[in-house]
C-alpha positions, 0 to 999 in steps of 0.5 A: 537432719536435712536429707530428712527435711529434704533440704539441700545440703548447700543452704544454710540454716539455723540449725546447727549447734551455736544457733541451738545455744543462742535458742536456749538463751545464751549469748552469742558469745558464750555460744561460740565459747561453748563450741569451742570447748566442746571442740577443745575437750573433744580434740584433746580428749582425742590425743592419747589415742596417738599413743594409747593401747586398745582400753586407752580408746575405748575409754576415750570413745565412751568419755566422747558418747557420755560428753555428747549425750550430756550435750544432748540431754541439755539442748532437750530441755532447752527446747523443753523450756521454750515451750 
């Protein structure tokens, strides 16, 4: 997002996840709850790789592509909301 808004990338900005929440309405203390959680299930979610044969990733990988896409879907209709 900030090679393609031509930002550098040493500036902050308001555009990272936890900003996105307090947009969508939460406060900023459900917003901090909820990244970690998305890191906790994530990160969790990513230890029987260690341990796991070929189909156990696979099945990891699609529960983390579905997990971020929810993630998305629901920051898209935050955004259609404030609209």
């Amino acid at each position: 997002i900030r090679i393609r808004t031509g930002k550098p990338f040493y500036v902050g900005d308001n555009n990272h996840i936890s900003h996105r929440f307090l947009h969508m309405g939460f406060r900023r203390a459900v917003s901090v709850m909820l990244v970690h959680l998305l890191a906790l299930t994530i990160g969790l979610g990513a230890l029987p790789i260690l341990w796991g044969d070929g189909m156990t990733c696979a099945l990891l990988l699609a529960q983390s592509v579905v997990f971020l896409t929810i993630l998305s879907v629901v920051q898209c209709a935050g955004k259609q909301k404030e609209n």
